[in-house]
C-alpha positions as a Python dict, from the first residue, in 0.01 Angstrom:
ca = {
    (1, 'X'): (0, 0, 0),
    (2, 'X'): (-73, -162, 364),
    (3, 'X'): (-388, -418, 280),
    (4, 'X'): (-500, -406, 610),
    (5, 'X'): (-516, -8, 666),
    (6, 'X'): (-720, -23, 335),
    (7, 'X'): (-935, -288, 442),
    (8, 'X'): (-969, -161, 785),
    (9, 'X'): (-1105, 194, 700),
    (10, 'X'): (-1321, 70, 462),
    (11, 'X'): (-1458, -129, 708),
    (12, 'X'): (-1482, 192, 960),
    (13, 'X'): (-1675, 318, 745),
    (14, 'X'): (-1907, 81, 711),
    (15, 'X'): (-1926, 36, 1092),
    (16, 'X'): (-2010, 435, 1107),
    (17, 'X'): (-2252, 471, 838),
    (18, 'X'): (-2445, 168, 898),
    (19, 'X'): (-2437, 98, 532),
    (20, 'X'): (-2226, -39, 242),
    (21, 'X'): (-2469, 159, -30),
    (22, 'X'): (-2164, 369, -247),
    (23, 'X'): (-2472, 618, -299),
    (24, 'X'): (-2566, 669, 38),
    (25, 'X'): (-2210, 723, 145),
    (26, 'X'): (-2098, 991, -86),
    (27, 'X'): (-2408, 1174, 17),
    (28, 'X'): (-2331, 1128, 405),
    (29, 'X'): (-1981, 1203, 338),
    (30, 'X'): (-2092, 1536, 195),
    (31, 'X'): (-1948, 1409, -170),
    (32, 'X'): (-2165, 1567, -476),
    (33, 'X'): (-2242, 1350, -754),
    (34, 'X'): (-2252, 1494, -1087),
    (35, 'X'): (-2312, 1299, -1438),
    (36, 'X'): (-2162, 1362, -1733),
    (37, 'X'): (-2383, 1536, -1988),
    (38, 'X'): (-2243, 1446, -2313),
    (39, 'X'): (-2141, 1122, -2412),
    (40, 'X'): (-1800, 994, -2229),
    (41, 'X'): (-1556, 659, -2215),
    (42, 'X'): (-1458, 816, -1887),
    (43, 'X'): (-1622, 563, -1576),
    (44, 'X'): (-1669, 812, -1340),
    (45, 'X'): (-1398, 1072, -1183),
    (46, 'X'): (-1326, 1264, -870),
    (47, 'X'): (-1176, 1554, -742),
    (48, 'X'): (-1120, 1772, -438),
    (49, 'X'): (-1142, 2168, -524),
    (50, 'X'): (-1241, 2482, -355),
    (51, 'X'): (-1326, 2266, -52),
    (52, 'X'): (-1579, 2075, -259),
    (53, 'X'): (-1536, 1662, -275),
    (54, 'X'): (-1719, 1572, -608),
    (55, 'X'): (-1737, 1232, -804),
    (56, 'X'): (-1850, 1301, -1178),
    (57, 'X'): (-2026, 931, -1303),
    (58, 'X'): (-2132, 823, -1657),
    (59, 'X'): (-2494, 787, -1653),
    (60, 'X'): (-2440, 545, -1954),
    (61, 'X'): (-2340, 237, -1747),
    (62, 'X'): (-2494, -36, -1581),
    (63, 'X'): (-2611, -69, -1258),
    (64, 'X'): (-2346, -278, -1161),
    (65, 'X'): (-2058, -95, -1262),
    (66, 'X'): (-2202, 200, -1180),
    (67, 'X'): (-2192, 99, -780),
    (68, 'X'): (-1823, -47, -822),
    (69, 'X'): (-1724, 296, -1005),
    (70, 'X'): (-1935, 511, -736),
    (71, 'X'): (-1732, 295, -468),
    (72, 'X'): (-1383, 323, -661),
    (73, 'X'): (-1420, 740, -660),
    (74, 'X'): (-1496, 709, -275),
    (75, 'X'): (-1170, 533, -216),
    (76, 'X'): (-980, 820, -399),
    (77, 'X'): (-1205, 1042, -131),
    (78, 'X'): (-1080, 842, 172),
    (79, 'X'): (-751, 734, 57),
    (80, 'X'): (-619, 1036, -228),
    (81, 'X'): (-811, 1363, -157),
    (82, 'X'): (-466, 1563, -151),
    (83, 'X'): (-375, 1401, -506),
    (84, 'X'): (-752, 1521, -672),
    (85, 'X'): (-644, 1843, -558),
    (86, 'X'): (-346, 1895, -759),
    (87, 'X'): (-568, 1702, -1093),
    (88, 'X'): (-900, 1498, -1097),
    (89, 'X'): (-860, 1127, -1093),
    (90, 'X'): (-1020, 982, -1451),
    (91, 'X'): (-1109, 602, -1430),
    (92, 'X'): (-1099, 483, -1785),
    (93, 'X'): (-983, 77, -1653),
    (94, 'X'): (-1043, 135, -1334),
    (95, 'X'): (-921, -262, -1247),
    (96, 'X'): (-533, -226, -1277),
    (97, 'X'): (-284, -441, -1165),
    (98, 'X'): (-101, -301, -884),
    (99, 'X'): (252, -186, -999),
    (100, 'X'): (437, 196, -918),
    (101, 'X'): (238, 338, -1194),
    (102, 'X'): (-104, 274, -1089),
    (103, 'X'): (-58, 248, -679),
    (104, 'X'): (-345, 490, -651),
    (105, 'X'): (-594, 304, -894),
    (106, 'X'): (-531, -66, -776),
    (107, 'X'): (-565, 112, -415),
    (108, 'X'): (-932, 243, -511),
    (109, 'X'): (-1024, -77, -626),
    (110, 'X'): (-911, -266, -294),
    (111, 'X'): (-1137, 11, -126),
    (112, 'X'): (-1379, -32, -336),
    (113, 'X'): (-1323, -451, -334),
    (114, 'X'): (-1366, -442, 81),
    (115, 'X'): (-1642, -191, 105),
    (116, 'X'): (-1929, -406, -182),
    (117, 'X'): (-1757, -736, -75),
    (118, 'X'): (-1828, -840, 302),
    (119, 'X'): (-1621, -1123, 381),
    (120, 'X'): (-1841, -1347, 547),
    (121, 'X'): (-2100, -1348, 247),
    (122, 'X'): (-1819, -1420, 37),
    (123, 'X'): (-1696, -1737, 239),
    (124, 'X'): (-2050, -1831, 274),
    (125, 'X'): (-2071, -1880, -135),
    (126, 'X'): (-1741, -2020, -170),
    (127, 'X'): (-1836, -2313, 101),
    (128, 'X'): (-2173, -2324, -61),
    (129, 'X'): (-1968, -2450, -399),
    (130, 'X'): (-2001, -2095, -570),
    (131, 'X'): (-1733, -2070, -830),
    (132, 'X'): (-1525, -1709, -863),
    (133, 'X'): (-1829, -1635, -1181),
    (134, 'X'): (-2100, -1748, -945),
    (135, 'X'): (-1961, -1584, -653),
    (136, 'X'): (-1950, -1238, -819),
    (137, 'X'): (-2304, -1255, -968),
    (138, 'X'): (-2442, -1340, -626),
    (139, 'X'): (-2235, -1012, -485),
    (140, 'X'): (-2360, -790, -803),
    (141, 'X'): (-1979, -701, -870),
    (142, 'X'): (-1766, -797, -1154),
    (143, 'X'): (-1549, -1100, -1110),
    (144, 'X'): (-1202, -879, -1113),
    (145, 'X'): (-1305, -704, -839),
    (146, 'X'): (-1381, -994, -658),
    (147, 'X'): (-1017, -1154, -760),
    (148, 'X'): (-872, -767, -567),
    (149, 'X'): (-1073, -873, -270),
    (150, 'X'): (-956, -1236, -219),
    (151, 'X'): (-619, -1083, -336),
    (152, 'X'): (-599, -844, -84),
    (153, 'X'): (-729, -1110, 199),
    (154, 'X'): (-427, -1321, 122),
    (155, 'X'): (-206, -1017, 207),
    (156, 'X'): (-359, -956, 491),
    (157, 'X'): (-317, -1357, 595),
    (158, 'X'): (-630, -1519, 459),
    (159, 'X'): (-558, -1809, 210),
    (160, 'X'): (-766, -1822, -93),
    (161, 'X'): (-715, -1945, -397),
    (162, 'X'): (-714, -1708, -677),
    (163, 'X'): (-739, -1941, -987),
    (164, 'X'): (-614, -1597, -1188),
    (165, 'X'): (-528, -1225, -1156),
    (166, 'X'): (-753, -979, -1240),
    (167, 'X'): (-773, -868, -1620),
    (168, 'X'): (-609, -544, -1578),
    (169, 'X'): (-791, -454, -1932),
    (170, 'X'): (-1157, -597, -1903),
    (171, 'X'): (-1306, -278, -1893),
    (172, 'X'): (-1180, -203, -2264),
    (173, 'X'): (-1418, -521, -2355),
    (174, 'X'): (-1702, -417, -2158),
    (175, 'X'): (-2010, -291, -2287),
    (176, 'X'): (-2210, -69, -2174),
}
């Protein structure tokens, strides 16, 4: 995965849009959002057929992981559109640690990580004495995906401290 192409069209779109709203964007990127009807553990999916980009969401989470799942299925848009045409991408821990087996996930969340977290709002916490916790309740996004962000800033030359890796498995203990 290069961190800074990630980071960089993420940022694009942004910059294009005028907005970093997950909702707004999948509607001006011509992305349908469906929810599930019957009960699901499934976080949200996408897929790419018959010419049709559509994210599927569980209407059964919070608000907050709702808009990092919504911005997780728009990375697969932007960064794996010929992969959800072959088979729909199913989030069930959508926060994996980035080995060859879950490239595409970990990539999501880095999209996902740049597009809710701007970097200047999170520097502006951290200086202000914010803790990692603190930090990610001030940016409405759970603290693993803030951990992919500063993650993915060190690769790209930044140096923050990461006082742990992400919980590849937090979503398993997550209620919603």
């Amino acid at each position: 995965m290069d961190s800074y192409e990630v980071f960089e069209q993420a940022n694009r779109l942004i910059r294009h849009h005028g907005t970093n709203d997950p909702e707004t964007l999948a509607r001006e990127l011509g992305i349908w959002i469906y929810h599930f009807s019957e009960p699901t553990e499934l976080l949200g999916m996408y897929t790419y057929q018959w010419k049709h980009r559509m994210i599927f969401m569980n209407p059964n989470i919070s608000d907050e992981l709702y808009r990092m799942v919504l911005a997780h299925e728009i990375g697969h848009d932007q960064r794996h559109r010929a992969l959800a045409g072959v088979t729909a991408m199913q989030d069930f821990a959508m926060f994996s640690a980035p080995d060859a087996a879950n490239i595409t996930e970990y990539e999501a969340n880095a999209f996902a990580a740049h597009l809710l977290i701007g970097e200047d709002e999170m520097t502006s916490l951290f200086r202000s004495g914010y803790d990692l916790d603190g930090a990610a309740s001030m940016l409405n996004v759970n603290p693993n995906l803030l951990l992919i962000k500063l993650r993915e800033m060190n690769r790209m030359g930044r140096r923050f401290r990461l006082p742990f890796d992400p919980d590849a498995k937090f979503l398993k203990h997550t209620a919603y």
